[in-house]
Structure formats: structure tokens, C-alpha cells
C-alpha positions in Angstrom: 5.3 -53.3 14.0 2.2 -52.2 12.5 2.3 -48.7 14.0 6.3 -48.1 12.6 4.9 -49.0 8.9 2.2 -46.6 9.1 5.0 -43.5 10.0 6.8 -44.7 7.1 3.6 -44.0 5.6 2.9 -41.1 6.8 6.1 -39.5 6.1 6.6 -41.2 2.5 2.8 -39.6 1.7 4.3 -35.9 3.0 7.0 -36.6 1.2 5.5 -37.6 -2.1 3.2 -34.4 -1.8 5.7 -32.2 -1.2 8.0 -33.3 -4.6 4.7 -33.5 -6.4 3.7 -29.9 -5.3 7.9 -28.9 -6.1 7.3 -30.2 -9.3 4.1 -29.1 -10.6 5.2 -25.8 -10.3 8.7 -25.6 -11.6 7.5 -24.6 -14.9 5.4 -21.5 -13.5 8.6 -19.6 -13.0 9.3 -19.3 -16.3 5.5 -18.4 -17.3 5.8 -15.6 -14.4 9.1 -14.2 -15.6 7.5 -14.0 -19.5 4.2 -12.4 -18.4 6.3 -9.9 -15.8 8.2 -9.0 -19.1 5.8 -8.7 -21.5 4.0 -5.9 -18.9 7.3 -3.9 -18.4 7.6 -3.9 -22.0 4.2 -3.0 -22.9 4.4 -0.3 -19.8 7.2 0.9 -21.4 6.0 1.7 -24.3 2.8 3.4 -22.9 5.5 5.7 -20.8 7.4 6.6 -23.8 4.4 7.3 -26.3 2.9 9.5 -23.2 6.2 11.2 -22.7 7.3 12.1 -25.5 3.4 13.7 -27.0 2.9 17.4 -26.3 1.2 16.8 -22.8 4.3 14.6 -21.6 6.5 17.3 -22.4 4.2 20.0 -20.7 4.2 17.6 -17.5 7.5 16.9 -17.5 9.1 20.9 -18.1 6.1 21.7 -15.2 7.2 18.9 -12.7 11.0 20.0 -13.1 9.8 23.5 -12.7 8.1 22.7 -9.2 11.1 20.9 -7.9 13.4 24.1 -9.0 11.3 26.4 -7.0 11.4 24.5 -4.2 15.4 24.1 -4.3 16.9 26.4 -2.0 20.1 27.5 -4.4 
């Protein structure tokens, strides 16, 4: 008898990690999802400002110019 209780243990203790672990980090989604946002944005904004200044453009009309010449029509 005493060796059945201490399964139940056993598996009630897995169990009670394993919801405490599910639950501790249910919130960090969110967190994750806020911070992955707030880079893109910010990213974003660093792409645009650099694209759009005088070396952006130069990059950009040069890159295009590359993949032309390598084209064959």
C-alpha cells in the first residue's frame, strides 16, 4: 500500500511541476510578441531613413544595375 501512495506522489509532483512551469510562462508570450515588434519597427525605420538618404539611393540604383548586367535579355 505504501508503495502505490508514493506513485501517486510521484506523478501528482510531475504533474504539479509541469502546470506550474505551463503557467509561469503563459504571460511571456505576450512580452516576446511586444519586444519582436518593437525591433521590426525600430528596424524599419532604420531601413527607411538609410534608404531613402543619398547613399541608399546610390546602393540601391547600383545593386539593380548589377542584377541587369547579369540578366541575359
Amino acid at each position: 500500500m505504501n508503495d502505490i501512495n508514493s506513485v501517486q506522489t510521484v506523478a501528482h509532483d510531475k504533474a504539479t511541476v509541469t502546470a506550474r512551469s505551463a503557467r509561469s510562462e503563459a504571460g511571456m508570450t505576450t512580452a516576446e510578441y511586444a519586444v519582436g515588434t518593437v525591433s521590426a519597427c525600430g528596424f524599419g525605420g532604420v531601413l527607411y531613413t538609410i534608404l531613402t538618404s543619398d547613399f541608399g539611393q546610390n546602393l540601391l540604383e547600383g545593386l539593380l544595375e548589377s542584377i541587369t548586367s547579369l540578366l541575359p535579355f
